[in-house]
C-alpha positions as CSV (number, residue, x, y, z in Angstrom):
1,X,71.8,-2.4,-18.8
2,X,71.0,-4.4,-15.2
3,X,67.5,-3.5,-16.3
4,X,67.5,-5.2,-19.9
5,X,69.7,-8.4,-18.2
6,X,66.9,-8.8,-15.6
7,X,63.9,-8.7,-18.5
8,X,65.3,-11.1,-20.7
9,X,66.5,-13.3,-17.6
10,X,62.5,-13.1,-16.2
11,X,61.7,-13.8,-20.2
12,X,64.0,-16.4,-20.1
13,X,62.6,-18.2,-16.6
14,X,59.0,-17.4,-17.3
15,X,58.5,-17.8,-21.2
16,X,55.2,-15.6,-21.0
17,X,56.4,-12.2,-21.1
18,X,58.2,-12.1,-24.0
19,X,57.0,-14.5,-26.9
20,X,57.7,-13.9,-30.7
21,X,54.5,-15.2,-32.0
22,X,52.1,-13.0,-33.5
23,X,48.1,-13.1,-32.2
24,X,47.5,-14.3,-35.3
25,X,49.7,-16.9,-35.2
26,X,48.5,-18.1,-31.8
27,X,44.6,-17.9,-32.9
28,X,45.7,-20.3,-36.1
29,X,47.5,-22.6,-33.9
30,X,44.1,-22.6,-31.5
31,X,41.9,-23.2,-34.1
32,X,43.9,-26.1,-35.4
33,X,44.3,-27.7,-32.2
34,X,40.6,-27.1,-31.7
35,X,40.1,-29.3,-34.8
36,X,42.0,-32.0,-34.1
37,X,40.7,-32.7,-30.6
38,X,37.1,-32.7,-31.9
39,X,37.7,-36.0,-34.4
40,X,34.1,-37.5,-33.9
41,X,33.4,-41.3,-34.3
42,X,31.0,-41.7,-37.5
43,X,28.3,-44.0,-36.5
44,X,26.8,-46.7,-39.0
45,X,23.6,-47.6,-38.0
46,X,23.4,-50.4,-40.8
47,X,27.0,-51.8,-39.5
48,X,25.6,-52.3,-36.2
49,X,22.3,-53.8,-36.7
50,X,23.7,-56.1,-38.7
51,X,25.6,-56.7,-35.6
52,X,23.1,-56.9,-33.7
53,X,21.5,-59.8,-35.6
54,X,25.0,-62.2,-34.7
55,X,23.0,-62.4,-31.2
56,X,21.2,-65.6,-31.3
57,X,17.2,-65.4,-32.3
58,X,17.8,-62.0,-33.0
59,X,16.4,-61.4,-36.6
60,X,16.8,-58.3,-39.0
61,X,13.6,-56.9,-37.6
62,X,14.4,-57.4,-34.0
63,X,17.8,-56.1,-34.6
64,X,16.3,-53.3,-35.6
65,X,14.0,-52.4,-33.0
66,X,16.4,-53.1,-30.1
67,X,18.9,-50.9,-32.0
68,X,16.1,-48.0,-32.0
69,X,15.5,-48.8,-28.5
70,X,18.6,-47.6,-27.8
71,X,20.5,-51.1,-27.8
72,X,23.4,-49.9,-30.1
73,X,25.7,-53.2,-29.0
74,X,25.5,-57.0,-28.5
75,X,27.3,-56.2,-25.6
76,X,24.2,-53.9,-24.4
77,X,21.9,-55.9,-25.2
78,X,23.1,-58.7,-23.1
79,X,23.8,-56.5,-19.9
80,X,20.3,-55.3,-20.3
81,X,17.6,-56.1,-17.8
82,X,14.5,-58.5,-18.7
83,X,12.3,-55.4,-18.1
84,X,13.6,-53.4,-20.8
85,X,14.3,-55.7,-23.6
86,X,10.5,-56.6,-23.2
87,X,9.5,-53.3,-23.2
88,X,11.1,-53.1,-26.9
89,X,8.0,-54.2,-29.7
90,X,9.1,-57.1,-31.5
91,X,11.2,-59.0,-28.4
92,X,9.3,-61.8,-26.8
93,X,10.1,-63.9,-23.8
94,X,11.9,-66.3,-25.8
95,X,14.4,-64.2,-27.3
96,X,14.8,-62.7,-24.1
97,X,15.2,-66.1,-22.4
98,X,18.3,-66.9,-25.2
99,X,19.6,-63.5,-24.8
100,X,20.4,-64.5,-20.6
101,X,21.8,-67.6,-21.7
102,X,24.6,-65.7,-23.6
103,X,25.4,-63.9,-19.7
């Protein structure tokens, strides 16, 4: 009897050693915790160089090849150093020199 008190008092305190949920119920609730953690954000390329092309003298085809450049954000772009936005085809000194102007 003391023995069967002290068990359920030890299940009681430490909630691992007696639990009424089957392995199979624990695995589902894994697997759907697992899939909600993993909610990805879909990225549109076309959404964001079109945003890309709000940036002054930045045209569809510039747009373009700074988003490819790895430029995925106005905000990007403008943090970016003079170096590497010249080092992208299709970006000139001038854009670049508008682009700083925006800082």
């Amino acid at each position: 009897m003391i023995s069967k008190f002290l068990s359920k008092l030890k299940s009681i305190l430490f909630k691992s050693a007696v639990t009424s949920e089957t392995p199979l119920k624990i695995e589902k609730k894994a697997a759907k915790s697992a899939k909600t953690k993993t909610k990805t954000k879909t990225v549109n390329p076309k959404k964001n160089i079109e945003t890309l092309t709000t940036l002054p003298g930045v045209g569809a085809k510039s747009a373009k090849a700074l988003y490819e450049a790895g430029f995925k954000t106005t905000k990007a772009v403008i943090a970016a150093d003079e170096k590497d936005l010249l080092a992208v085809s299709g970006v000139g000194i001038n854009l670049v020199k508008k682009l700083k102007k925006l800082k």
